[in-house]
DRENDO-1510 file (C-alpha; in Angstrom, 1 decimal, always signed):
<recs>
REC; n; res; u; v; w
REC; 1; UNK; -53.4; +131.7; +113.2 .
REC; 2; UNK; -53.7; +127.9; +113.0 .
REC; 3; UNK; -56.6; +128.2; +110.7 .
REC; 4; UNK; -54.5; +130.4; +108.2 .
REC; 5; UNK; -52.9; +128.5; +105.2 .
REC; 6; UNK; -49.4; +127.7; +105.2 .
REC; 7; UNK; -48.0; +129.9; +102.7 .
REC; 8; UNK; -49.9; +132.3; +104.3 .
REC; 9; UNK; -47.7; +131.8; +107.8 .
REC; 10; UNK; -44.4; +131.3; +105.7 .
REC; 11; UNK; -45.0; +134.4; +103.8 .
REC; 12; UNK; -45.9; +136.5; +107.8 .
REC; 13; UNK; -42.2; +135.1; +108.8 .
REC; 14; UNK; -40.4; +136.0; +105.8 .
REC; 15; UNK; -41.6; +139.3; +106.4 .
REC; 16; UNK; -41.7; +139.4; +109.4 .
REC; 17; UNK; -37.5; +138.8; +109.0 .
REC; 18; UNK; -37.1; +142.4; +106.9 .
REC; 19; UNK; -38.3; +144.0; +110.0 .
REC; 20; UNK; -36.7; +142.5; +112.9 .
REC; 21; UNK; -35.3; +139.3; +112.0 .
REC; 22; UNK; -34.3; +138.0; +115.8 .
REC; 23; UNK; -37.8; +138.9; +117.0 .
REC; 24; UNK; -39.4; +136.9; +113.8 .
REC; 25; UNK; -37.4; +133.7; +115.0 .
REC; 26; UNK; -38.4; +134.2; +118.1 .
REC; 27; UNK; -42.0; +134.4; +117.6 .
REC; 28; UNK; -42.0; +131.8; +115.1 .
REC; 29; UNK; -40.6; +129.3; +117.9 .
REC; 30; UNK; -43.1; +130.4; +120.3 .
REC; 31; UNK; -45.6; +129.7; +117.2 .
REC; 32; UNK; -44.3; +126.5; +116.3 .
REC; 33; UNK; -44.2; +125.4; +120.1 .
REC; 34; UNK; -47.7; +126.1; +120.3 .
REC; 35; UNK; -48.6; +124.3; +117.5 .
REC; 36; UNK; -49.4; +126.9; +115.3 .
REC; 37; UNK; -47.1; +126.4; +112.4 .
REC; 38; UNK; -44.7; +123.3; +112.3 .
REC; 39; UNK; -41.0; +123.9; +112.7 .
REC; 40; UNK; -39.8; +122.6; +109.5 .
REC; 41; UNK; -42.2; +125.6; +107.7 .
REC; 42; UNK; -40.7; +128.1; +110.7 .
REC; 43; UNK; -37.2; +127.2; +110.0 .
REC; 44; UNK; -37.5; +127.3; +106.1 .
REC; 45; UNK; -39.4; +130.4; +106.1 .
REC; 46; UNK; -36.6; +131.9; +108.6 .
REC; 47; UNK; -33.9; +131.0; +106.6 .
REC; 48; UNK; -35.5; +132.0; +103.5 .
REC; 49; UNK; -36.4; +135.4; +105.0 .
REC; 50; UNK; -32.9; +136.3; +107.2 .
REC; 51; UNK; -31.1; +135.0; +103.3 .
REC; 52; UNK; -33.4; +137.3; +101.0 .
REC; 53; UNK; -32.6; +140.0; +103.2 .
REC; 54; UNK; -29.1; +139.5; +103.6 .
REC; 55; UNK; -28.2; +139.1; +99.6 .
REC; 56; UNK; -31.0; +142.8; +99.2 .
REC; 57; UNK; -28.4; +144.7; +101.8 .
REC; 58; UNK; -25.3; +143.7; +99.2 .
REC; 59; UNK; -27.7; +144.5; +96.2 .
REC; 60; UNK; -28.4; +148.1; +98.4 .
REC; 61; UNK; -24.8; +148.6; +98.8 .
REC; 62; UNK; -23.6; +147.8; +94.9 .
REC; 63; UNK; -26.6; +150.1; +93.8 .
REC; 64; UNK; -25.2; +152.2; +96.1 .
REC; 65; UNK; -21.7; +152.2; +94.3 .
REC; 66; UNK; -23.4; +153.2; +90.7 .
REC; 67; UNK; -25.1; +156.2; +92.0 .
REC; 68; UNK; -21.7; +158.8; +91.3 .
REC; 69; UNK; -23.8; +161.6; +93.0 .
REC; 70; UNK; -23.9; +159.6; +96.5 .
REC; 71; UNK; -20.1; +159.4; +96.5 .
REC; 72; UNK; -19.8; +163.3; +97.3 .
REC; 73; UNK; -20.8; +163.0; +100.5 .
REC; 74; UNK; -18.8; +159.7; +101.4 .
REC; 75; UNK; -15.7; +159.5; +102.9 .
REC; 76; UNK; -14.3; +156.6; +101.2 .
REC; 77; UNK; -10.9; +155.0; +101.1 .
REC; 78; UNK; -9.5; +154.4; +97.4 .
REC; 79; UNK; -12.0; +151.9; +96.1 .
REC; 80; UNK; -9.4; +149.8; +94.8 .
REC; 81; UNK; -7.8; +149.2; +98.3 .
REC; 82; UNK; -11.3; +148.8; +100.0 .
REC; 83; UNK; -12.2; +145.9; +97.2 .
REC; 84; UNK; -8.9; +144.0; +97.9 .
REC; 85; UNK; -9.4; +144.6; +101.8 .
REC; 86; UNK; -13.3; +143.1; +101.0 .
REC; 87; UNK; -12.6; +140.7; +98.7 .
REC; 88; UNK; -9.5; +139.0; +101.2 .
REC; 89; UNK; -11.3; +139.2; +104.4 .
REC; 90; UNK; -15.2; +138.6; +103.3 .
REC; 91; UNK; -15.6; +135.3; +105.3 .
REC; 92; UNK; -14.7; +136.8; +108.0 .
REC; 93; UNK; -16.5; +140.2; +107.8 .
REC; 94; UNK; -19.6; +138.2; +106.5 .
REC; 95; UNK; -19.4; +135.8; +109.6 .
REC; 96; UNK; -18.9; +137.7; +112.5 .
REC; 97; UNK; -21.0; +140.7; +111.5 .
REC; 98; UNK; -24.0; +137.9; +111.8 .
REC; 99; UNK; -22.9; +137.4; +115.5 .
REC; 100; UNK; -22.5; +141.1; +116.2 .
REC; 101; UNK; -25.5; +143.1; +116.4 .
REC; 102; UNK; -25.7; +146.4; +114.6 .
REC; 103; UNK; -23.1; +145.6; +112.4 .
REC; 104; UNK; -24.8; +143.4; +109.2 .
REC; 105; UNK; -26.5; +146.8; +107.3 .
REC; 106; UNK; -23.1; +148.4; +107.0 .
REC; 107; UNK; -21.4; +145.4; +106.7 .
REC; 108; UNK; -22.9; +143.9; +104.0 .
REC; 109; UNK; -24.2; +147.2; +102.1 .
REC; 110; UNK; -20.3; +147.9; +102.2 .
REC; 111; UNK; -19.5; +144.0; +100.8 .
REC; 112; UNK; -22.0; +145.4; +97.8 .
REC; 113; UNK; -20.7; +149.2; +97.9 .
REC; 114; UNK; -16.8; +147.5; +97.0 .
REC; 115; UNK; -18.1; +144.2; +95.0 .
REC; 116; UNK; -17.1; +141.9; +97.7 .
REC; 117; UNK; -17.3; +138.1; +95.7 .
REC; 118; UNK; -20.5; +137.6; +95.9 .
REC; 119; UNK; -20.3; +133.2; +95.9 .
REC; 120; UNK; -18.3; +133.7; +99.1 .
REC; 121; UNK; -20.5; +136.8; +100.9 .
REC; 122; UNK; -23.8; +134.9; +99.8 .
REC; 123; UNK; -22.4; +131.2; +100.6 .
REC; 124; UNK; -20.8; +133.0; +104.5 .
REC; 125; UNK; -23.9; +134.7; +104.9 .
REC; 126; UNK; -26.3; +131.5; +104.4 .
REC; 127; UNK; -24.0; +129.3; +106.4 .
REC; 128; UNK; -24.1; +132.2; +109.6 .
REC; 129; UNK; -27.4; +132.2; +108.6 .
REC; 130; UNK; -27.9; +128.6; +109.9 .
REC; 131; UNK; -26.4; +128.6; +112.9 .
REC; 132; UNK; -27.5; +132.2; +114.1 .
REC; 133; UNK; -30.9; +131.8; +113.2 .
REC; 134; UNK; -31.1; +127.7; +114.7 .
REC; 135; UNK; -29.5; +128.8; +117.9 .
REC; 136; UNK; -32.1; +131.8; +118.5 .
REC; 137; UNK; -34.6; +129.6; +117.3 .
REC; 138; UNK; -34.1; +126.7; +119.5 .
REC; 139; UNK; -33.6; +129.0; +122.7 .
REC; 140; UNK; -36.7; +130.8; +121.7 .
REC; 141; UNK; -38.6; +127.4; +121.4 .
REC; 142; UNK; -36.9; +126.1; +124.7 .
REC; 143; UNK; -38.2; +129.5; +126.8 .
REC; 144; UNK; -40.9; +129.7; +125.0 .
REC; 145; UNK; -42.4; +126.1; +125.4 .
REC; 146; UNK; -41.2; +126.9; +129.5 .
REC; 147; UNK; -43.6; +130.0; +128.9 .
REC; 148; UNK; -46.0; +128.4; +127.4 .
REC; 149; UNK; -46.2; +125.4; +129.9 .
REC; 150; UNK; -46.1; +127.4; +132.9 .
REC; 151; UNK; -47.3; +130.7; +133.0 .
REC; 152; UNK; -51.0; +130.3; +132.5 .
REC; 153; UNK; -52.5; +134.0; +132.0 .
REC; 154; UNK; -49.2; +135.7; +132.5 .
REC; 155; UNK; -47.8; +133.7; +129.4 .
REC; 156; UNK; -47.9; +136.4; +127.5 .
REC; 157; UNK; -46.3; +138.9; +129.5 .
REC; 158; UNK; -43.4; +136.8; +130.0 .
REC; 159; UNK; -43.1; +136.2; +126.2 .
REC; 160; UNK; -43.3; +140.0; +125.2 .
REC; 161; UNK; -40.6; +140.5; +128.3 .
REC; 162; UNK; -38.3; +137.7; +126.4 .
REC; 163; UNK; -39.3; +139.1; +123.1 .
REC; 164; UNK; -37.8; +142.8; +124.4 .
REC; 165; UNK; -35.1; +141.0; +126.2 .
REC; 166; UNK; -33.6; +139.4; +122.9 .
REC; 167; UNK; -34.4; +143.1; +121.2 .
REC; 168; UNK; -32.5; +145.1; +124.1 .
REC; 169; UNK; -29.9; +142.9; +124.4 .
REC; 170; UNK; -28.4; +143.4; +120.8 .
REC; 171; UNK; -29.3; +146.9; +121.4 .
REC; 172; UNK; -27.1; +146.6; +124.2 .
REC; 173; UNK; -24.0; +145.2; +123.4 .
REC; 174; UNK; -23.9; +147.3; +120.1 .
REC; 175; UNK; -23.9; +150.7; +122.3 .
REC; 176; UNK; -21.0; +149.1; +124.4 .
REC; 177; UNK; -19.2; +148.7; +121.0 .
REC; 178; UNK; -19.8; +151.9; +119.5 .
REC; 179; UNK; -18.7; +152.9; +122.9 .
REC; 180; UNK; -15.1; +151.4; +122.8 .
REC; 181; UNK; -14.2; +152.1; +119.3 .
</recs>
């Protein structure tokens, strides 16, 4: 991978976000502590990637709300009171469903699905972007520098183990709120 251009690794991570954005941070860190891509690129490229995605599950959602035949099999509260309910509370829908895992593709499709502002959804999401993505990332570059460092031949067992730690943990803690609602 060091070989590879840079565009070439920024363009792997932003893609890399569409499929599973907290593995993508995690394996750019591990990248970028193992001098394969700096962090700068890494963080840009996450940011870029975790935001592209973000604003596309709003654009899903408001596509969603022009497509009359999808509404039939919706159970939907009056669309009037739903956008008022968005439109007052989309900081805090925006900010806490970046925190809670499972709960940003119906979340934000919903934001786009009842018009949510879109200034204050996109400006919440990029902000919970930031500090989401920088935490993960500097954990994931903290363990994975330990990893790294220490490990020799087993490195890479132990990163795929943190890798599917991060992965089962959201999994996790979303089944235990499914659980109690």
């Amino acid at each position: 991978m060091a070989s590879q251009p840079v565009w070439l690794k920024a363009s792997s991570i932003i893609l890399g976000t569409f499929i599973l954005e907290d593995v993508a941070t995690v394996l750019a860190a591990i990248a970028a502590k193992g001098d394969q891509i700096s962090i700068p690129v890494a963080l840009i490229s996450l940011y870029a990637g975790v935001a592209v995605g973000d604003m596309g599950l709003y654009g899903l959602g408001l596509a969603g709300s022009r497509w009359v035949f999808l509404r039939r099999f919706l159970t939907l509260p009056s669309e009037e009171q739903a956008r008022r309910w968005f439109s007052r509370n989309i900081i805090g829908v925006v900010a806490i469903s970046r925190f809670v895992p499972g709960s940003r593709l119906p979340l934000y499709t919903a934001c786009g699905f009842f018009r949510a502002p879109f200034l204050a959804f996109s400006l919440t999401a990029v902000g919970a972007t930031l500090v989401w993505t920088s935490l993960l990332f500097l954990l994931a570059l903290h363990v994975g520098g330990w990893l790294l460092a220490h490990q020799g031949g087993w490195r890479w067992a132990g990163i795929v183990g943190f890798v599917l730690c991060i992965l089962l943990m959201g999994r996790f803690i979303s089944h235990l709120q499914r659980r109690n609602t």
